[in-house]
C-alpha positions as CSV (number, residue, x, y, z in Angstrom):
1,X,22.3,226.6,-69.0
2,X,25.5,225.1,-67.9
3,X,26.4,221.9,-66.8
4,X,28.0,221.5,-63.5
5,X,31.6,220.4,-63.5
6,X,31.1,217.2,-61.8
7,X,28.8,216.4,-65.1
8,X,31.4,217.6,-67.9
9,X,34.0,215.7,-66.2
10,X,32.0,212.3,-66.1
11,X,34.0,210.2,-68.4
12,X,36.3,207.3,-68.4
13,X,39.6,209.0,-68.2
14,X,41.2,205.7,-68.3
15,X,41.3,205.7,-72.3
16,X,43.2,209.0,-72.7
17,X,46.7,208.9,-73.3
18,X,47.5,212.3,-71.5
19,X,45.0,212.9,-68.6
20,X,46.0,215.1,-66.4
21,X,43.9,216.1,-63.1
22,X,45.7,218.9,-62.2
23,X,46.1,220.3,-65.3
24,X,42.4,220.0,-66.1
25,X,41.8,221.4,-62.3
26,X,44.0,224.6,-63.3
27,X,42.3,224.7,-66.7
28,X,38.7,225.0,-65.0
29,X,39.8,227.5,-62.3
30,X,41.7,229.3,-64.9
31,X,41.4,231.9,-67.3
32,X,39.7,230.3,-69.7
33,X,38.1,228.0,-67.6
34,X,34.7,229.1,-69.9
35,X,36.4,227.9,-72.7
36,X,37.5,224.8,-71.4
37,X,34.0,224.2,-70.3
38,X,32.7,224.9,-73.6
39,X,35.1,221.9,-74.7
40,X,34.2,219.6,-72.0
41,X,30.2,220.7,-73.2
42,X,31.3,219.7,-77.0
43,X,33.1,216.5,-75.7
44,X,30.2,214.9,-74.8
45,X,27.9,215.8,-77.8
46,X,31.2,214.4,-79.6
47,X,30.7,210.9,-77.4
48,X,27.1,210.7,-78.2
49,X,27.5,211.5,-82.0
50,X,30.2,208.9,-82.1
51,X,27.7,206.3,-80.6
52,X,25.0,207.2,-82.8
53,X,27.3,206.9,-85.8
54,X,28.5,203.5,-84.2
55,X,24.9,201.7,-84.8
56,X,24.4,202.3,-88.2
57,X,23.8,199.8,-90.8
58,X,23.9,201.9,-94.0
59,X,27.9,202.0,-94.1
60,X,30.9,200.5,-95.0
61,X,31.9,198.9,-91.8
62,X,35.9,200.6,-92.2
63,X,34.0,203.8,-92.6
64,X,32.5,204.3,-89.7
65,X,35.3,202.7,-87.6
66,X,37.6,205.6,-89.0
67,X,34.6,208.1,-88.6
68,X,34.1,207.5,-85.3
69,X,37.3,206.8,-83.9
70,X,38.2,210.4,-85.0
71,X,35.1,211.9,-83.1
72,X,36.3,210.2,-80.1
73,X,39.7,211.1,-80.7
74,X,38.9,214.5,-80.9
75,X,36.5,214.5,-77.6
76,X,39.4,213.2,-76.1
77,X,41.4,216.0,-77.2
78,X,39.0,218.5,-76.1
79,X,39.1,217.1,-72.9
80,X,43.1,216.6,-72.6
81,X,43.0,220.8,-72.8
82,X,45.0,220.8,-76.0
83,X,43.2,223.4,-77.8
84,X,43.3,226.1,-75.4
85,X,45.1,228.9,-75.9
């Protein structure tokens, strides 16, 4: 099932270098509002991986700050609509 909008779009917005309300407005109501969903769905799994990563003990401490910055980064860019078409 789906999550509702107000859900997908729970985040801090304040760390993202190009947030853009109306754009992401336009993007939901638009036609591939589905797909933007689908990114906003992947964001968050992205968030929680990132957090899970960020606990471990078994790695090299530069490792996982370059692993997880990149699956935030790329939540982030999911969320900033830049991979729709």
């Amino acid at each position: 099932m789906q999550r509702p909008d107000e859900e997908l779009l729970d985040f801090d917005t304040g760390e993202l270098e190009d947030w853009d309300e109306e754009r992401t407005r336009a993007a939901l109501d638009g036609e591939h509002g589905t797909l933007y969903r689908n990114h906003l769905d992947i964001a968050l799994h992205l968030d929680q991986w990132a957090e899970a990563e960020s606990r471990r003990t078994d790695t090299d401490a530069r490792y996982k700050a370059g692993y997880t910055q990149a699956l935030r980064d790329t939540a982030a860019f999911l969320r900033q609509t830049y991979y729709l078409p």
